[in-house]
LODO-227336 format. One line per field, with one value per residue (C-alpha): residue number from 1; residue in three letters; y, x, z. Coordinates in steps of 0.5 Angstrom, whole numbers, plus 500, padded with zeros to 3 digits. Layout:
N
num	c(NUM; ...)
residuo	c(ALA; ...)
north	c(Y; ...)
east	c(X; ...)
up	c(Z; ...)
END
This chain:
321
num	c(1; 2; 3; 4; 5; 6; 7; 8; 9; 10; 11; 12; 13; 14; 15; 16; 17; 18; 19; 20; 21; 22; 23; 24; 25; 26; 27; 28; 29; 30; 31; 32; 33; 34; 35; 36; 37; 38; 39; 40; 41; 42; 43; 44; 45; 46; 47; 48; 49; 50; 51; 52; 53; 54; 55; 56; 57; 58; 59; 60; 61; 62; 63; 64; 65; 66; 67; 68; 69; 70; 71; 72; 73; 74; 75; 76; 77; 78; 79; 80; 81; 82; 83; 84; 85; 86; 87; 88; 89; 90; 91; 92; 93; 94; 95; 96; 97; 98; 99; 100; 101; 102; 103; 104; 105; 106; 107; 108; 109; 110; 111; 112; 113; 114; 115; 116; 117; 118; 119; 120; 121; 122; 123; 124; 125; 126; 127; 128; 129; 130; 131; 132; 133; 134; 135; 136; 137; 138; 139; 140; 141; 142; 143; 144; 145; 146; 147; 148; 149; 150; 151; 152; 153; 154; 155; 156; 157; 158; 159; 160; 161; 162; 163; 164; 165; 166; 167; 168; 169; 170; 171; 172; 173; 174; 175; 176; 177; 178; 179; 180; 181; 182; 183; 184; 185; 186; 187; 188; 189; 190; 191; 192; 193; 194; 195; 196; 197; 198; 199; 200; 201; 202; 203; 204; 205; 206; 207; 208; 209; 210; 211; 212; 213; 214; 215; 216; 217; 218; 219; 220; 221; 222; 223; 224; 225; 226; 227; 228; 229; 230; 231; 232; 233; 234; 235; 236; 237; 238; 239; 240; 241; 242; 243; 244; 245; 246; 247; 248; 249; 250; 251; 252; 253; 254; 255; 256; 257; 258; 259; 260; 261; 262; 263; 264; 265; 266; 267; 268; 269; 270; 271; 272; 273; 274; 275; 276; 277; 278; 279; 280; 281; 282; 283; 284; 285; 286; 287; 288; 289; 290; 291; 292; 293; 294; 295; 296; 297; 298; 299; 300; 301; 302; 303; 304; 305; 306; 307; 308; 309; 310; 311; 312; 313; 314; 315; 316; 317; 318; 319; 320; 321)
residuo	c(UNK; UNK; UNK; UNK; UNK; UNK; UNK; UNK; UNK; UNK; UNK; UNK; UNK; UNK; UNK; UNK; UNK; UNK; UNK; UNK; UNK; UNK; UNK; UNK; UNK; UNK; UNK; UNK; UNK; UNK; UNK; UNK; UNK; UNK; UNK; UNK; UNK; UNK; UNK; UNK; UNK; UNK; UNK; UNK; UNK; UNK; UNK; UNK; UNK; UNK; UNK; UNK; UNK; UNK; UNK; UNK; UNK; UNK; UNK; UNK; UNK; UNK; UNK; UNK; UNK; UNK; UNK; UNK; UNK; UNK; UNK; UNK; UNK; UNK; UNK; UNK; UNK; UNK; UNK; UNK; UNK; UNK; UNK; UNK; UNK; UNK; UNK; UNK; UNK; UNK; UNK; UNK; UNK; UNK; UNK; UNK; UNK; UNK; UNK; UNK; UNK; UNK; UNK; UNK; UNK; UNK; UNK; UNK; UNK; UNK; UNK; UNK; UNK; UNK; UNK; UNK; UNK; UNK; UNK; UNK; UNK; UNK; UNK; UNK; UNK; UNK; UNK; UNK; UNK; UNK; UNK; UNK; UNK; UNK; UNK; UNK; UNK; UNK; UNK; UNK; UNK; UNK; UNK; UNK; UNK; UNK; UNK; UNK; UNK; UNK; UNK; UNK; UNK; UNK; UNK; UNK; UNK; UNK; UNK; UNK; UNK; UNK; UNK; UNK; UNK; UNK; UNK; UNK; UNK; UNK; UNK; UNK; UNK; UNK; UNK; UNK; UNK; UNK; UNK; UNK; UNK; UNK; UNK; UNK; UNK; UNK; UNK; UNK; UNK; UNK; UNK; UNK; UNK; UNK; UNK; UNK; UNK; UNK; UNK; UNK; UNK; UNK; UNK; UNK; UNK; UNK; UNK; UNK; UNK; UNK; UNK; UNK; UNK; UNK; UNK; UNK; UNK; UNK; UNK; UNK; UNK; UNK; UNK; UNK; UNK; UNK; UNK; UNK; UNK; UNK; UNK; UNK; UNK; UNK; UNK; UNK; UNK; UNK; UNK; UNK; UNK; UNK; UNK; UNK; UNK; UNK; UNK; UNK; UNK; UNK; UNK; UNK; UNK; UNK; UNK; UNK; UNK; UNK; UNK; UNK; UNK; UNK; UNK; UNK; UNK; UNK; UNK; UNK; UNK; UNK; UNK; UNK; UNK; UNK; UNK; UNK; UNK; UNK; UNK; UNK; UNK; UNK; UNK; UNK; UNK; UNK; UNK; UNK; UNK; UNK; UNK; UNK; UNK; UNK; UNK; UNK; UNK; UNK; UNK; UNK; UNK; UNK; UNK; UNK; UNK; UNK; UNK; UNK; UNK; UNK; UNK; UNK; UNK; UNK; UNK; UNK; UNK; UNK; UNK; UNK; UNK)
north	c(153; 160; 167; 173; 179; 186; 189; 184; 187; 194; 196; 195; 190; 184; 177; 174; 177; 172; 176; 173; 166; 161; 155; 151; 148; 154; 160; 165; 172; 178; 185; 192; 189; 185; 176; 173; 166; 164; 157; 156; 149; 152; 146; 142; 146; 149; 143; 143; 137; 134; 138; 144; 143; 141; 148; 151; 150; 151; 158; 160; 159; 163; 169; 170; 169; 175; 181; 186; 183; 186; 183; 176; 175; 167; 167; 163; 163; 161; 161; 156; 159; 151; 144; 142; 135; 132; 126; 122; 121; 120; 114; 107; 111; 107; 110; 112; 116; 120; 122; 125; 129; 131; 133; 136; 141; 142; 145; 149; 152; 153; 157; 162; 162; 163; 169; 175; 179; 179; 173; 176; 171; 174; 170; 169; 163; 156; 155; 148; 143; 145; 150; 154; 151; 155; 161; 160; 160; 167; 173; 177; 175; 178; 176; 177; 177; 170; 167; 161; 156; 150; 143; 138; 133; 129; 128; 123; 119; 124; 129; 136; 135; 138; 144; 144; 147; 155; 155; 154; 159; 164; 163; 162; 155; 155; 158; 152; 146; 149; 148; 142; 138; 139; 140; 146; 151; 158; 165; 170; 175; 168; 168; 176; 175; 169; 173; 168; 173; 181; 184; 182; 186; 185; 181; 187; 190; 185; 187; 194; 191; 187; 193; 198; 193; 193; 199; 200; 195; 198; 204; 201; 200; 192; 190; 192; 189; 181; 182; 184; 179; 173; 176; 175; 168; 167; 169; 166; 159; 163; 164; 171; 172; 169; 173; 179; 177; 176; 182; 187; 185; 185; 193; 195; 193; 196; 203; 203; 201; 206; 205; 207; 213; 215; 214; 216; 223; 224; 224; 229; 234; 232; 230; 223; 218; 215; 209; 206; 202; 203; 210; 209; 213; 212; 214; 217; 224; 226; 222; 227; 228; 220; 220; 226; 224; 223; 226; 227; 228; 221; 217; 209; 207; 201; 197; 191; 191; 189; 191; 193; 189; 192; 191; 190; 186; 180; 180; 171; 166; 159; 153; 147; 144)
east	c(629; 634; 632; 634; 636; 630; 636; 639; 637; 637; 631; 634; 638; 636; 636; 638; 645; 649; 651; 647; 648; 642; 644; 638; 634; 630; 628; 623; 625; 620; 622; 618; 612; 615; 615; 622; 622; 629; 630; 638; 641; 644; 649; 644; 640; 635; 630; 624; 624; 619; 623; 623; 615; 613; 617; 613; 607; 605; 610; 605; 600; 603; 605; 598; 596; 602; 598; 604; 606; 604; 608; 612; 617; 620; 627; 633; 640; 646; 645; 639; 632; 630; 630; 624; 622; 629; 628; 631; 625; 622; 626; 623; 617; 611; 604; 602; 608; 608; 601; 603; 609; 605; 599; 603; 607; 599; 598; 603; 602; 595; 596; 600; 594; 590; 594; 591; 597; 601; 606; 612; 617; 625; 628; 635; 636; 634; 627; 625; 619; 616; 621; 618; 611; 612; 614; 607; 604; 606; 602; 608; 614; 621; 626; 634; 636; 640; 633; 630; 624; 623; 618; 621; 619; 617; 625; 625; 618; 614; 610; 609; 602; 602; 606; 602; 597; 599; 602; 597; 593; 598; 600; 597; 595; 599; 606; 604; 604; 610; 614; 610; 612; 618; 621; 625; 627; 625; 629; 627; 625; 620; 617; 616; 613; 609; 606; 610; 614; 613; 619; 626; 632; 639; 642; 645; 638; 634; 633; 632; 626; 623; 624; 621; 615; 615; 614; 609; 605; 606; 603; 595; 591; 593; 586; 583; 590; 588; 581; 582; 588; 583; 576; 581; 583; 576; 573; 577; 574; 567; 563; 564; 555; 556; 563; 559; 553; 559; 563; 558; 557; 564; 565; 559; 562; 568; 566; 562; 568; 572; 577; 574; 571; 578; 581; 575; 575; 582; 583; 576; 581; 587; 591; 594; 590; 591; 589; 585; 588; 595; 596; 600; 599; 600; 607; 607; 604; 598; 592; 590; 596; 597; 590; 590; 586; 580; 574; 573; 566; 565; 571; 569; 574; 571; 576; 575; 571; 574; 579; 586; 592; 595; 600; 608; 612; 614; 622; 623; 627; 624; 629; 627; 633)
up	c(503; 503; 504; 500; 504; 503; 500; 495; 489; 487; 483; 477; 478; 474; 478; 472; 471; 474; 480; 486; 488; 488; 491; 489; 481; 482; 486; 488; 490; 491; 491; 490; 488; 483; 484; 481; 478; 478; 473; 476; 474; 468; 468; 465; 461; 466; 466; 467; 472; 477; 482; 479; 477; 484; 487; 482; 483; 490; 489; 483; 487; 494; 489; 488; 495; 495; 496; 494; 488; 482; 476; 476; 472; 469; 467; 468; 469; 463; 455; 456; 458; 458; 455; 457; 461; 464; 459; 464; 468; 462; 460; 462; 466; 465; 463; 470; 472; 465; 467; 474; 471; 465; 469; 474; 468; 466; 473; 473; 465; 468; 475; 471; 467; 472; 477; 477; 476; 469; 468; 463; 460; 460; 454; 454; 450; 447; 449; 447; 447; 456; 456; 450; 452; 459; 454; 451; 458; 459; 459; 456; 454; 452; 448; 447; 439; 441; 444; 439; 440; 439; 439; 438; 440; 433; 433; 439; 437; 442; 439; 443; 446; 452; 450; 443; 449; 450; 443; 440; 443; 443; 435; 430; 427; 421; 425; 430; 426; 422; 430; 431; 425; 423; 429; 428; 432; 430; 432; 435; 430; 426; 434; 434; 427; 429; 436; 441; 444; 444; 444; 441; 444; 444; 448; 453; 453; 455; 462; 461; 457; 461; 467; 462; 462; 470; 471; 465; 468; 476; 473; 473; 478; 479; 480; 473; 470; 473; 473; 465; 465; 467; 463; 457; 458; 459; 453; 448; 450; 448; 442; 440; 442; 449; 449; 448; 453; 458; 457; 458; 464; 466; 462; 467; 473; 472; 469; 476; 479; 483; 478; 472; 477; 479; 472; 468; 473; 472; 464; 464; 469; 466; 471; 473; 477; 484; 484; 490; 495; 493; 493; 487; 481; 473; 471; 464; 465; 464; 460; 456; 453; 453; 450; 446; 441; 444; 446; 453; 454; 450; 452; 454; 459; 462; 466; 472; 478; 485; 490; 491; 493; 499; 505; 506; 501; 504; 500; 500; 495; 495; 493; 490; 494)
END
């Protein structure tokens, strides 16, 4: 385990970009509210080993018990996002160690579910099979021009069902049998058609991109962003009857919310808000001009109830070495 000074990164100094030197098959590095996830075993494609996964899981759930951090970003150094399941640990494994190590991925896809803060996929190359289901796993992902997709597991006599997971529920289902079938990969531009990523960028662009986001993001009140983070999650699994009856709820405690008070009283006085707790206000000028079109007096801006994250940010690296 290895610590990262305060001050090693600048704030628009991508962790990613080959500079700093990480010494183990994955680090963790937290920087002005912003959780870095480092996949750094470039050599071998950036596996997603039982080491990485083992790293992964108890470094999701700390972030989340973080209390500074309000985006998290997953990325990886050299020209491969991720192969997926280091095969070798697969060869001659029997039925009981697949179960553990597909059980053990299926927990860390669940956790990025579960953080309440958004999880952003930087996507710089080959995404296949546990990599691309880690892309699917994301809230947002971000791609470069020189990103493909792909689950492929049909060709080597092993369908893609775990990784068949979060892509089915972020694509849809005719682009997700299309990937699962035939095997193929897919670039970035048919992941943008299919709704996998968000964004597709240059390859030099990429991280202004993913900080364009960041900033975006920071910009909110952090507990309505992760109350409204897991509320979506949520009611995808209902029918839209019990996604009404539950949403409604969860619309009125918000809209009493200190939030929605301070956001709803901005807008109507035409000034920026100053969410509670952070101190920190929305950085993209006024919301009436933002919301120009809208009718002050009637205006429905109902958002997540809950607190603020608050307190000093912890700057560290975790390595699975």
């Amino acid at each position: 385990m290895t610590t990262i000074e305060t001050n090693s990164l600048s704030s628009k100094l991508s962790p990613f970009d080959g500079v700093h030197a990480y010494t183990g098959a994955v680090a963790f590095v937290i920087e002005d509210g912003v959780a870095w996830i480092v996949l750094n075993r470039p050599e071998r494609r950036n596996p997603l080993s039982r080491e990485v996964l083992e790293a992964l899981e108890p470094a999701i759930d700390g972030i989340g018990r973080e209390g500074t951090v309000r985006a998290v970003v997953i990325g990886s150094t050299g020209p491969v996002f991720s192969s997926g399941h280091d095969l070798n640990e697969l060869a001659g494994a029997d039925m009981e160690a697949c179960e553990t190590l597909f059980g053990l991925c299926g927990r860390v896809m669940l956790g990025l579910r579960r953080l309440a803060i958004p999880v952003i996929a930087r996507v710089q190359g080959l995404a296949t099979a546990a990599g691309c289901q880690l892309v699917a796993a994301c809230d947002l992902a971000i791609a470069s021009t020189e990103a493909s997709f792909a689950t492929p597991g049909v060709k080597i006599g092993l369908f893609c069902g775990t990784p068949m997971i979060p892509l089915v529920r972020a694509i849809a289902p005719r682009g997700a049998m299309e990937m699962l079938l035939l095997g193929k990969a897919i670039d970035a531009r048919r992941a943008y058609e299919l709704g996998l990523v968000n964004r597709v960028v240059a390859p030099d662009r990429l991280d202004a991109e993913v900080f364009d986001v960041i900033e975006t993001i920071k910009s909110h009140d952090p507990a309505v962003l992760g109350g409204g983070k897991l509320a979506f999650y949520e009611q995808l699994e209902l029918s839209e009857f019990e996604a009404y009856e539950r949403m409604t709820g969860f619309m009125a405690r918000g809209a009493v919310s200190a939030a929605a008070r301070e956001g709803i009283d901005a807008f109507l006085h035409k000034r920026k808000p100053i969410w509670p707790g952070t101190g920190v206000g929305s950085g993209g000028g006024t919301v009436g001009s933002e919301m120009s079109g809208a009718d002050n007096s009637g205006s429905d801006l109902g958002g997540s109830g809950g607190g603020s994250t608050s307190g000093a940010i912890k700057d560290r690296s975790d390595d699975a070495s």
